[in-house]
Residue frames as qw, qx, qy, qz and C-alpha x, y, z in Angstrom:
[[0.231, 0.270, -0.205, 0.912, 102.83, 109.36, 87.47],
 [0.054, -0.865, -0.405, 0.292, 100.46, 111.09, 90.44],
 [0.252, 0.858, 0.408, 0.183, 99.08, 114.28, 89.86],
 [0.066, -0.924, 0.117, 0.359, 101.84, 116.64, 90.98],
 [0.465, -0.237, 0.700, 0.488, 104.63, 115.21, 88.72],
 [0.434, 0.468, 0.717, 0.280, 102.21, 114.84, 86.08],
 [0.077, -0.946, -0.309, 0.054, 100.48, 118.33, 86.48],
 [0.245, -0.958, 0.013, 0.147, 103.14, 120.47, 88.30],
 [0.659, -0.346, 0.405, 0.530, 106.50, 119.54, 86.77],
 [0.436, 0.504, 0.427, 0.612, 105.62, 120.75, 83.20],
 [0.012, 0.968, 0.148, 0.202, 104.13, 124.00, 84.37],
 [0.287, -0.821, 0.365, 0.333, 107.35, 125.06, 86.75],
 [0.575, 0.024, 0.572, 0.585, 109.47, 123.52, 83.33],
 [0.253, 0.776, 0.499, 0.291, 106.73, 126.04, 81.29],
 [0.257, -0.963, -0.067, -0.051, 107.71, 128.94, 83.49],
 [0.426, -0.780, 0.233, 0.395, 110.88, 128.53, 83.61],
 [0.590, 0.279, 0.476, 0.589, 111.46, 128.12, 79.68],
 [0.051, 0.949, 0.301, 0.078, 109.39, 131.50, 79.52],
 [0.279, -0.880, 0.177, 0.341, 112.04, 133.34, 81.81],
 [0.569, -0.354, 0.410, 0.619, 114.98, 132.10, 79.46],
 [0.424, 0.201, 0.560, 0.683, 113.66, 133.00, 76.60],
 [0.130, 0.033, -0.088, 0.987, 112.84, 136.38, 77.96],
 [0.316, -0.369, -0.443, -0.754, 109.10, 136.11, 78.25],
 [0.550, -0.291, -0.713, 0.322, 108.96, 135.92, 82.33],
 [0.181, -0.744, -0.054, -0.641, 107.09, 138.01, 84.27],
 [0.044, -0.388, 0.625, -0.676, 107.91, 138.79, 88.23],
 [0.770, -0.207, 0.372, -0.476, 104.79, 137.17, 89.52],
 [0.836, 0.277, -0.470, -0.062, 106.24, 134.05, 88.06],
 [0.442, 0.265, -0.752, 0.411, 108.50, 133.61, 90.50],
 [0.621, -0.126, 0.322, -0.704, 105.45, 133.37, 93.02],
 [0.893, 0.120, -0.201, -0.384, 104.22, 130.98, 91.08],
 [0.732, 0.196, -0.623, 0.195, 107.34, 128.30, 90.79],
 [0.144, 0.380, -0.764, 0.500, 107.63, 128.96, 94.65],
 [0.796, 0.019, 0.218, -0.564, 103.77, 128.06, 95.23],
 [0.870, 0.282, -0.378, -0.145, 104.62, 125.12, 92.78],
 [0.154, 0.349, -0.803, 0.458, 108.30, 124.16, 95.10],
 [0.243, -0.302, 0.726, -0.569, 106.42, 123.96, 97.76],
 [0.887, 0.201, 0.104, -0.403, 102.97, 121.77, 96.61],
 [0.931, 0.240, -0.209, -0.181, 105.82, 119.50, 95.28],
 [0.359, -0.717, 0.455, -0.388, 107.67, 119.16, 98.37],
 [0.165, 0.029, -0.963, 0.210, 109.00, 116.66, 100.46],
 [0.274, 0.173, 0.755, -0.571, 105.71, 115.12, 102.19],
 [0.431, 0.492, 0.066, -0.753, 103.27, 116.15, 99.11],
 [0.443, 0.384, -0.695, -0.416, 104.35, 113.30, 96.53],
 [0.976, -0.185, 0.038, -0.106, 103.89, 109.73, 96.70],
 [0.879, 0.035, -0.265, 0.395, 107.66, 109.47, 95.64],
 [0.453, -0.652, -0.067, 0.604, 110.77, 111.38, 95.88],
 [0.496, 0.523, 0.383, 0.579, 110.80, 112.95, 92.06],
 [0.115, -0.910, -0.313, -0.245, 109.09, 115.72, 92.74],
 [0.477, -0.866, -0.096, 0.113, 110.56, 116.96, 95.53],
 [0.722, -0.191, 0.308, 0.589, 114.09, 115.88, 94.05],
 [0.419, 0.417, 0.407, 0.696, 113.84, 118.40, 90.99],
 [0.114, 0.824, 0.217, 0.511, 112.17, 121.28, 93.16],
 [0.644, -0.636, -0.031, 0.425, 114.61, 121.33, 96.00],
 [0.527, -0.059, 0.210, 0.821, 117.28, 122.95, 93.99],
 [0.050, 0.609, 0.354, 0.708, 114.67, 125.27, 92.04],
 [0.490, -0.809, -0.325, 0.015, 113.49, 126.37, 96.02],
 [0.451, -0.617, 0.117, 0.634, 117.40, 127.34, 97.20],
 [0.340, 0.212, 0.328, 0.856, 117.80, 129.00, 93.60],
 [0.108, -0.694, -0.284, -0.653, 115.10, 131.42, 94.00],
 [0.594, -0.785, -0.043, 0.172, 115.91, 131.78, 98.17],
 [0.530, -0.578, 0.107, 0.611, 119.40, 132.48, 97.50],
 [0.250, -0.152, 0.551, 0.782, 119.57, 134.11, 93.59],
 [0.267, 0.816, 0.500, -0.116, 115.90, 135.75, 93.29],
 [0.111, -0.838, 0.089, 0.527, 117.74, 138.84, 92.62],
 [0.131, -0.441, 0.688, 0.561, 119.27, 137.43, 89.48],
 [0.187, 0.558, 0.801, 0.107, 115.73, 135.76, 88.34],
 [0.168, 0.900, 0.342, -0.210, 114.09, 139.22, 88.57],
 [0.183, -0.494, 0.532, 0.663, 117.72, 140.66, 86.79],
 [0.192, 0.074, 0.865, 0.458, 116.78, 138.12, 83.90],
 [0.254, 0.761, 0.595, 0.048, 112.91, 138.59, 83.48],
 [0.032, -0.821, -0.220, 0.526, 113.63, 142.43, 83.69],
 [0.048, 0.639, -0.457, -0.617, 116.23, 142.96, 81.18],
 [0.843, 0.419, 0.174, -0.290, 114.53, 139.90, 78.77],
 [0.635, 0.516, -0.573, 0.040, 117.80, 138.26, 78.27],
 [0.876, -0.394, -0.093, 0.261, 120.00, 136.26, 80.72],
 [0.099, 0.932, -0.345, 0.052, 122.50, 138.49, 82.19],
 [0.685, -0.393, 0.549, 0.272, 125.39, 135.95, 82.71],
 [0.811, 0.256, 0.308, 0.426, 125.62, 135.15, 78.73],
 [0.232, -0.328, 0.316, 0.860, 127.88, 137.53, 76.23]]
């Protein structure tokens, strides 16, 4: 594994176990978009990386509002 896979996939996986399980704070989502982008297309040797934070980049560009919904109210608001 190089060093972003190795490194940067657990931590945005760390951060984003936090938010479900209600212990996510707003600057977090700073963070996993600092992380998207360091494990970009161009930034990897392969295409892992970039494959697993492309989706996590258009979720927080189009549904931030529902990330900062979740950290705030310390639950996911979609379940019952």
């Amino acid at each position: 594994w190089c060093t972003p896979c190795r490194d940067g996939l657990p931590w945005v996986e760390k951060i984003l176990l936090a938010i479900d399980q209600g212990e996510g704070k707003l600057e977090d989502l700073d963070i996993l978009a600092s992380h998207a982008k360091y494990l970009g297309p161009g930034n990897t040797f392969c295409a892992l990386a970039p494959g697993a934070v492309e989706p996590l980049q258009s979720a927080l560009k189009y549904f931030r509002e529902d990330f900062e919904k979740h950290i705030n109210e310390k639950r996911c608001p979609w379940r019952s």
